[in-house]
C-alpha positions, 0 to 999 in steps of 0.5 A, a space after each residue: 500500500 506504501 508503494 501505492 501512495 507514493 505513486 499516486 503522490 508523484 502523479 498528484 504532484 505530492 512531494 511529501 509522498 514520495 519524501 515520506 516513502 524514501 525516509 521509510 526505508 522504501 525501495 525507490 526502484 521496485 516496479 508496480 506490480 499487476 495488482 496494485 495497478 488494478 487497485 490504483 484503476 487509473 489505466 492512463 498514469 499506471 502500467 505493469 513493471 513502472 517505477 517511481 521514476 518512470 511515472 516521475 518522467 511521464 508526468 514530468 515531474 522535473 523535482 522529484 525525478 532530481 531527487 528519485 535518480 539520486 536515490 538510485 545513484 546512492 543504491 546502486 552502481 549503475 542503472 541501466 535500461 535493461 535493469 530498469 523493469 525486470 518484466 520487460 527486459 524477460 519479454 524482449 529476451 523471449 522476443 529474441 529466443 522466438 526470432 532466432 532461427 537456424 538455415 537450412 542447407 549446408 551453410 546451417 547458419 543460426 540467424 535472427 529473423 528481425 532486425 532491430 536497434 536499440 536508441 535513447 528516447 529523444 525526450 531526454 534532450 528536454 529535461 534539464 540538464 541537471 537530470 540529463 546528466 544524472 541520466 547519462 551518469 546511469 547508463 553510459 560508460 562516462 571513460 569510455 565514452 569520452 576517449 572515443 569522442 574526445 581523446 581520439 575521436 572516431 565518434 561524433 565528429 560530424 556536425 551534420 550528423 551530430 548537431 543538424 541530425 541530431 544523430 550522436 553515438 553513445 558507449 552505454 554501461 555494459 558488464 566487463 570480461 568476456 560478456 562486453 562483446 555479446 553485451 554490446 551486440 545486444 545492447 545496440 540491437 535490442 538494449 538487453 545483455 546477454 545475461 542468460 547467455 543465449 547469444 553466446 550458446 547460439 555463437 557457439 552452437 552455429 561455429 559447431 554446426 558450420 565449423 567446416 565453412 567458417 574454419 575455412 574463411 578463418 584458416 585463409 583470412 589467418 595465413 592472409 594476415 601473417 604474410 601481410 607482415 612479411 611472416 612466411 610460415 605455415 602450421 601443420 593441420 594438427 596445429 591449426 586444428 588445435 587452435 580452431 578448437 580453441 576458438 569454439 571453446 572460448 564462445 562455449 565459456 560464459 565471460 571468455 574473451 572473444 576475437 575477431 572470428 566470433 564477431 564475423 560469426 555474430 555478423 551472420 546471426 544478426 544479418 547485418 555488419 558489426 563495426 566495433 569501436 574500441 578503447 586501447 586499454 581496459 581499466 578497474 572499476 578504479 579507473 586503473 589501466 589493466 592492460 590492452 584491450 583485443 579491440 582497438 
């Protein structure tokens, strides 16, 4: 019942509500549930799976989102859209499950039969700045995203697309290891990670089903790249075996480090290119340099 007068505060524009709820010990990111939607019965304020701050938006409540999304700052280390409600991020996983498909032929190839992509609301541009930022403190990787933009810039440079378009790329929060790669694809497509690691399981299952077309283009693309550096070898067929075994390993492991023929596999599952902009070194939680990056 808490959680249904503070809801019905922020639509009434009632700050002492939402004030009384937070120095309760109320959960400001819990999600309205069907039946407490039901008991409200105001169809046009109320859905399944909103919180506080997504009624705050609807009914632009400019001071209390201010307050709400500092809440959640203090609670949490990110915020982002997939984490936001629980309810619709399993329907876009079970949309995802639903579209995947497999080719028939020899070339038996997983693919997804819809083509999506995933962007920020334009309606962020007219909150105020000091909620802007708030936002984008919750859902982009800030280091990341002012290497590429600022640092050295490969995104964002062209003020046709930036400023008259109004077009801008953003590096969003994703989770760190092995899953960034399968967290981005998601991210840019359908704005979910690949937390059930469905993605890396259909990577891994269409390598295995197409190992001989792919080993192929890999074997070629491998000893193409090696002479282009004037290294004249070759291997003996166990040697490259053995390191194509590798590779299906890495895509069966949940938070193994991807490469360059797991993205070309990617490609063809999503029916669409993967370009991927990367930053040189990967850094701690601290912001401390770890190392190089494979990407760059």
């Amino acid at each position: 019942m808490v959680i249904n007068v503070c809801a019905a505060g922020v639509v009434e524009g009632n700050i002492a509500a939402v004030e009384a709820y937070k120095s309760s010990g109320g959960d400001i990111a819990r999600q309205m549930t069907s039946d407490e939607v039901r008991l409200l019965n105001r169809a046009t304020a109320f859905n399944d799976g909103f919180t506080l701050v997504h009624l705050a938006i609807r009914f632009q409540r400019q001071d209390m989102l201010a307050i709400l999304l500092t809440e959640v700052s203090q609670q949490a280390a990110k915020c982002i859209p997939a984490m936001v409600c629980g309810e619709l991020t399993e329907q876009i996983r079970r949309e995802i499950a639903a579209s995947l498909h497999q080719r028939k032929g020899d070339f038996n190839c997983y693919f997804l039969s819809d083509l999506v992509t995933f962007t920020l609301p334009a309606d962020i541009e007219d909150l105020p700045t000091a909620v802007q930022e708030k936002l984008f403190d919750e859902v982009l990787d800030r280091d990341v995203q002012k290497e590429l933009e600022e640092e050295s810039p490969i995104i964002n440079w062209s003020l046709e697309l930036g400023t008259r378009l109004d077009s801008r790329l953003y590096a969003l929060w994703n989770r760190t290891q092995g899953d960034c790669l399968l967290d981005s694809v998601l991210q840019a497509t359908w704005g979910i990670y690949d937390k059930d690691s469905v993605l890396r399981k259909t990577l891994h299952d269409s390598l295995h089903d197409c190992s001989h077309w792919f080993y192929t283009r890999w074997k070629e693309w491998e000893s193409w790249y090696s002479q282009s550096f004037g290294l004249h070898f070759s291997l003996r067929e166990e040697q490259w075996q053995e390191d194509w075994a590798f590779i299906l390993s890495l895509a069966s492991q949940p938070g193994a480090s991807l490469e360059q023929t797991h993205i070309f596999v990617l490609a063809h599952i999503l029916r669409r290119p993967i370009i991927v902009y990367g930053v040189k070194y990967y850094k701690s939680f601290r912001g401390e340099t770890l190392g190089y990056t494979r990407f760059q």
